[in-house]
C-alpha positions in Angstrom: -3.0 18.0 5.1 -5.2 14.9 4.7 -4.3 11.9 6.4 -6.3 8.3 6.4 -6.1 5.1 8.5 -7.2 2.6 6.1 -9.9 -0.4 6.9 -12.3 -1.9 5.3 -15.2 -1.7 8.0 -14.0 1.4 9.2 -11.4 4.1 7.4 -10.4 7.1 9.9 -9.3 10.8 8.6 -7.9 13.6 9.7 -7.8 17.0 7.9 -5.5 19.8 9.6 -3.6 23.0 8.3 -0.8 25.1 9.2 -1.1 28.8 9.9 1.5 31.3 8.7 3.2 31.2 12.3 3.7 27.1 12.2 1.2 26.4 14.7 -1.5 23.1 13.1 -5.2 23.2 13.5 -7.7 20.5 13.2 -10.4 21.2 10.1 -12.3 18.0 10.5 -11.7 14.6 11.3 -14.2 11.4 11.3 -14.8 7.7 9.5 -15.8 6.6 6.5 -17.6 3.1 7.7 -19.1 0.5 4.9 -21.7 -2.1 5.4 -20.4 -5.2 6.5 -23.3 -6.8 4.4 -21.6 -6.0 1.0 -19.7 -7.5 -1.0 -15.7 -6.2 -0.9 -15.7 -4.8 -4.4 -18.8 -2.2 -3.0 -17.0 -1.3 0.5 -14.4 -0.3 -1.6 -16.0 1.2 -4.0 -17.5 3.0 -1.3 -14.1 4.1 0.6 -13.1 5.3 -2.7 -15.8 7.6 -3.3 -15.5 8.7 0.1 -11.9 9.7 -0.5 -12.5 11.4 -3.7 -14.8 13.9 -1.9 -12.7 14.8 0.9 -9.8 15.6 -1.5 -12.6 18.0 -3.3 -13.6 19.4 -0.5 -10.2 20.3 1.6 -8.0 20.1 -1.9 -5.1 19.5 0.5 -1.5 19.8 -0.3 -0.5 16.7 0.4 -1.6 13.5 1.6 -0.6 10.5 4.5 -1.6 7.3 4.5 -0.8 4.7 7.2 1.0 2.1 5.8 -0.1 -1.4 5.7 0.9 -3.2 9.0 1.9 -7.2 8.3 0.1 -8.5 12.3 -1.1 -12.6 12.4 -3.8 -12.5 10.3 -2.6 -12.3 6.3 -6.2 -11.9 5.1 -6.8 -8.7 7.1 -3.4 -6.8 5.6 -5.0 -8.6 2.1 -8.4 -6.8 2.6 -6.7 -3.4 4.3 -4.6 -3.2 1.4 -8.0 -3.1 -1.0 -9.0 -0.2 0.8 -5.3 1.1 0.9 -5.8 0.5 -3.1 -8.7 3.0 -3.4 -7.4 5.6 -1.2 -4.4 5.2 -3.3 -5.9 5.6 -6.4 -8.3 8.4 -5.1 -5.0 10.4 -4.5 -3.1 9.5 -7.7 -6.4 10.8 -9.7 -6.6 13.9 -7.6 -2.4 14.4 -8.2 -1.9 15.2 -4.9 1.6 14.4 -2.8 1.1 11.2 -0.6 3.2 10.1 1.8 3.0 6.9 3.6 4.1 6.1 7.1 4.1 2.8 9.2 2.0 2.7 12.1 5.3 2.7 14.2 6.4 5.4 12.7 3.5 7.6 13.2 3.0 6.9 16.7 6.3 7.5 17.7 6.3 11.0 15.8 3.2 12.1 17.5 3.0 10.1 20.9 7.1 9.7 21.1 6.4 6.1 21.6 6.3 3.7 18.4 4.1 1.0 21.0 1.1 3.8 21.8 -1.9 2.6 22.5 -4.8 4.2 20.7 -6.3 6.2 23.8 -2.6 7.3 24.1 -2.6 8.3 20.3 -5.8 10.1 21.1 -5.0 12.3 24.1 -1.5 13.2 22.3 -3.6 14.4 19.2 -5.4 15.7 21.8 -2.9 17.8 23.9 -0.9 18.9 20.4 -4.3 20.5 18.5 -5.4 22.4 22.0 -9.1 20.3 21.7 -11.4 19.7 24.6 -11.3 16.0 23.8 -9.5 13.3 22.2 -11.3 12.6 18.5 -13.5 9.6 18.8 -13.8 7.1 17.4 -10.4 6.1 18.1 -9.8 5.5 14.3 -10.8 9.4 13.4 -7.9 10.1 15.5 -5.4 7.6 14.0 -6.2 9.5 10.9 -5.4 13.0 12.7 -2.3 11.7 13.7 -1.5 10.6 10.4 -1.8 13.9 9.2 0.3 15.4 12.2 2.6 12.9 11.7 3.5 14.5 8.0 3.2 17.8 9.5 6.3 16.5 11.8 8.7 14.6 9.7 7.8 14.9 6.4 9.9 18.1 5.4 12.5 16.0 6.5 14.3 13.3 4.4 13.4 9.9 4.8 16.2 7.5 5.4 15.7 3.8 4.3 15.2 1.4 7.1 14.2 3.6 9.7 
């Protein structure tokens, strides 16, 4: 299982798998970062890229990708959902599941809490994979929980609204 927390400057991922007996394990986790100094078409251009070669190298089953979260600012969920667009399209080439989950929803399925801070994001991924620390940066393990998040509820039907 692959999952991503899109951004343009900075794009966290998490790759984890499930043994035979149920119990998850982290593979890797880490960011793809872009230049601040390019232009938006090459940052995601670049996320893209990145993308495509962690789905070659893990070939995971399935994918989760935070959903785009609507805060103040309309021209940050305009320029998350660019890099949500390449991620997207990185997955749909690939024909790989994806499954997208609102940044409520994965906090509450891996912290129990829909309001979690990050650190509070972190130490859960933290506590649920047995690790030594929490992964850093704090958007490496918004993508981990992403992934964890699928691992959770997403055997389970989705209802609408919820």
């Amino acid at each position: 299982m692959l999952g991503i927390d899109p951004g343009t400057a900075v794009t966290g991922y998490g790759v984890v798998s499930r043994t035979s007996a149920g119990a998850v394990s982290l593979r890797e986790c880490g960011v793809i970062r872009t230049s601040p100094e390019l232009p938006l078409l090459e940052r995601i251009r670049d996320i893209y890229d990145a993308t495509v070669g962690l789905l070659e190298r893990h070939r995971p089953l399935a994918v989760s990708v935070e959903d785009v979260f609507q805060g103040k600012n309309a021209q940050s969920a305009l320029k998350l959902g660019h890099a949500r667009g390449a991620i997207l399209l990185a997955v749909a080439h690939a024909g790989v599941e994806l499954a997208e989950y609102a940044p409520r929803e994965i906090k509450k399925a891996v912290v129990g809490n829909g309001n979690a801070t990050k650190d509070q994001v972190g130490y859960m991924v933290q506590q649920q994979l047995r690790l030594k620390t929490p992964p850093t940066p704090a958007d490496a393990a918004d993508g981990v929980a992403a992934a964890l998040c699928h691992c959770m509820v997403g055997a389970f039907p989705r209802v609408s609204g919820r």
